[in-house]
C-alpha positions in Angstrom: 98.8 76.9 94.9 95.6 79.0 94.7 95.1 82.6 93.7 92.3 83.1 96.4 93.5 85.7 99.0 91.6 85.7 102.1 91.8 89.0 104.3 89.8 89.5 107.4 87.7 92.9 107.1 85.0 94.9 109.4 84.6 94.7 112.9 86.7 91.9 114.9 84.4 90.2 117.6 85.3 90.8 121.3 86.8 94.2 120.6 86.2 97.6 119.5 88.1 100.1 117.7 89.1 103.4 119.4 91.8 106.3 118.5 93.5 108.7 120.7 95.2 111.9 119.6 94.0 110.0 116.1 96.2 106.9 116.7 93.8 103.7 116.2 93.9 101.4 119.2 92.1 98.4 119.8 89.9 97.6 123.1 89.7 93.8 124.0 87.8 92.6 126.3 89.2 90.0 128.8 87.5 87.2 130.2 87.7 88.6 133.8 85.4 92.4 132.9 88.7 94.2 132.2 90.1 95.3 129.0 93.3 95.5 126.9 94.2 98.5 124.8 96.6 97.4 121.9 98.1 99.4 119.3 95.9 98.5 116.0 97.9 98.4 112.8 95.5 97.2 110.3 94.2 100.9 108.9 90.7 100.9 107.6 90.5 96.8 107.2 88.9 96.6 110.5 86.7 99.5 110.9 83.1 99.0 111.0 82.0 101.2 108.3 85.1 100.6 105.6 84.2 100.0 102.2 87.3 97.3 101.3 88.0 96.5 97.3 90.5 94.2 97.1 90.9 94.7 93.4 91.2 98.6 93.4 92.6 99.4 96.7 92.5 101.9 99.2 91.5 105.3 98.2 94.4 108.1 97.8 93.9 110.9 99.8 93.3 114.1 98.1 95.7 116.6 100.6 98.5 114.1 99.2 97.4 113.8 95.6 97.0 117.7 95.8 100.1 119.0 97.2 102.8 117.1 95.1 105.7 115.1 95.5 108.8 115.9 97.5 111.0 116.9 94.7 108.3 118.9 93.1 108.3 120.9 96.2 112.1 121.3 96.9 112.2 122.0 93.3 110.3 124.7 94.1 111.8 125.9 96.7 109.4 125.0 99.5 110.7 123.9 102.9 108.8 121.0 103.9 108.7 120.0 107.9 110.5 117.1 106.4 113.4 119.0 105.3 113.8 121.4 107.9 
């Protein structure tokens, strides 16, 4: 068994990536002129100008990073949308 992992990254031909209200969708284009819009679950893998490292992984985002963990917070006695 090999330890090679391929994974498809950057742009996938015949289709572009779009978002609306910031949810990432898809845009194929059929055969007849027309197009498909499909929900696009891959995250950054696909977009054009991603920067993918296998070996270290996605970034964290600061806003998380910053703000704490759940319990830290109802420890603290901050009501989180999440709680309320």
């Amino acid at each position: 068994m090999s330890d090679v992992v391929d994974v498809t990254t950057g742009p996938i031909r015949g289709s572009t990536k779009l978002y609306r209200n910031g949810v990432p969708f898809r845009r194929v284009r059929l055969t007849n002129g027309e197009h498909l819009d499909l929900y696009d679950t891959p995250g950054p893998y696909t977009h054009g100008d991603a920067v993918i490292d296998l070996e270290a992984g996605l970034p964290r985002r600061t806003i998380t990073r910053d703000r704490g963990t759940q319990l830290q917070r109802a420890r603290a006695g901050e009501i989180t949308a999440e709680m309320a």
